[in-house]
C-alpha positions in Angstrom: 115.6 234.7 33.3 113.2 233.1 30.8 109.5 234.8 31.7 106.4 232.6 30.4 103.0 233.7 30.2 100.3 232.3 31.7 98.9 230.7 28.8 102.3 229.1 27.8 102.5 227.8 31.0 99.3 226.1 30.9 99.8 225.1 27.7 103.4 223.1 28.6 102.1 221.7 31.4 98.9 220.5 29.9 96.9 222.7 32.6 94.1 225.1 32.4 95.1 228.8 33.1 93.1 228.5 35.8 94.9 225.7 37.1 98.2 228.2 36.9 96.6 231.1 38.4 95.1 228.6 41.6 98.6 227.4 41.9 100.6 231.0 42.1 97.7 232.1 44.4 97.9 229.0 46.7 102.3 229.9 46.8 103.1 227.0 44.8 104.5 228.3 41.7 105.6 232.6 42.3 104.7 235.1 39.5 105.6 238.4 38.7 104.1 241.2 36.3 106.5 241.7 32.6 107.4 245.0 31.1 103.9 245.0 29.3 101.5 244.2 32.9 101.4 240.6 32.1 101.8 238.1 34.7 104.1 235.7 34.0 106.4 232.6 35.7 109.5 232.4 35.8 110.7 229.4 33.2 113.2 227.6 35.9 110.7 227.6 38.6 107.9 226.1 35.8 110.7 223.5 34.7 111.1 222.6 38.2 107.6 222.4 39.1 106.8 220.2 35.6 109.7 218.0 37.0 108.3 217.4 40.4 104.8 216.8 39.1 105.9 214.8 36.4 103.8 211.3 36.2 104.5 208.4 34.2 102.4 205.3 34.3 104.2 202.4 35.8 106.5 200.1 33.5 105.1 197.2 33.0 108.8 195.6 32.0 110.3 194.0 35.1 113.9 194.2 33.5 117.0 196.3 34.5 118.1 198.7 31.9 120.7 201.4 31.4 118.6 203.4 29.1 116.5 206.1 31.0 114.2 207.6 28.3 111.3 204.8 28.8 107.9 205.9 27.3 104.9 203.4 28.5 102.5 203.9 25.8 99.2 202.3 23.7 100.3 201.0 20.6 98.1 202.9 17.7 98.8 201.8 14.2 100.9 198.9 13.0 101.8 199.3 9.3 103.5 195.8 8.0 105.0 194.0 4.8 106.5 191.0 4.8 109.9 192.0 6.2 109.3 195.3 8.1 106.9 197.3 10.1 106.4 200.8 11.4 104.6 200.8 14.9 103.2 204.3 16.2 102.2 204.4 20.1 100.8 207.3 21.9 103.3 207.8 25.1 101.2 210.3 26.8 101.1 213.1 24.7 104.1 212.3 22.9 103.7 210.3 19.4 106.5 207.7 19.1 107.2 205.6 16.0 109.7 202.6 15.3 110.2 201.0 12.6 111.2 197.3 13.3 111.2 193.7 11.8 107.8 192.4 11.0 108.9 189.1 13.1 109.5 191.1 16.1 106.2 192.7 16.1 104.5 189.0 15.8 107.2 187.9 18.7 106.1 190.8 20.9 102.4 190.7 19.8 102.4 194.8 19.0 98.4 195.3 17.6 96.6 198.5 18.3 95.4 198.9 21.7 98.4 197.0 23.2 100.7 198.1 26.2 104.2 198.7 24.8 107.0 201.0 26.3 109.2 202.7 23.7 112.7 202.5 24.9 115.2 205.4 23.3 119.0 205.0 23.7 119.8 208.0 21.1 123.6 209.3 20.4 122.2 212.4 18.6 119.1 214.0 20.5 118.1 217.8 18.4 117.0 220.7 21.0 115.4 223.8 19.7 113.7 227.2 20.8 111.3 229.0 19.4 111.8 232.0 18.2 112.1 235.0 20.4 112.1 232.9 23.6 115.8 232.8 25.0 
């Protein structure tokens, strides 16, 4: 069982401690106390509850699609020559860059401050840990 302070917890979550703390004391998320007298959260029950309270804003795309990693976003930079551009969006906290024809960004109309949705259909996706936390 993976135990994750308080602070981590907040900080995955992007949550205050307090926030944390209100929800163990209102039953919603259970703690317990670690070897050293820290209270901490069990990592599966802070996965599920990140899961459940999970929002994204709504996709402006009214297409079908296969691929399920959709990230609605505000375009943010759009760095162009005459044959290719890189186009950064902020998905939430999550930074996503593309790098794409320079036609396609005229054809979609991609400028800073647009609505976009970053669509990622990956073969090769990289997880790692931190150290120390298994």
């Amino acid at each position: 069982m993976s135990q994750i302070r308080i602070r981590d917890a907040a900080g995955y979550l992007g949550v205050s401690d307090d926030t944390v703390r209100r929800w163990i004391d209102n039953g919603i998320l259970a703690a317990s106390d670690d070897d050293s007298g820290r209270m901490v959260v069990d990592g599966l029950d802070l996965a599920r509850l990140a899961r459940e309270n999970a929002l994204a804003p709504a996709d402006p795309a009214d297409t079908a699609s296969s691929a399920r990693n959709r990230f609605v976003g505000l375009v943010t930079s759009v760095l162009s020559d005459p044959v290719m551009s890189q186009v950064e969006l902020q998905c939430g906290p999550h930074r996503v860059v593309s790098l794409m024809s320079t036609e396609a960004v005229r054809e979609l109309g991609l400028v800073p401050g647009s609505v976009a949705v970053a669509v990622v259909k990956a073969t090769n996706v990289i997880v790692e840990t931190p150290r120390g936390h298994q």
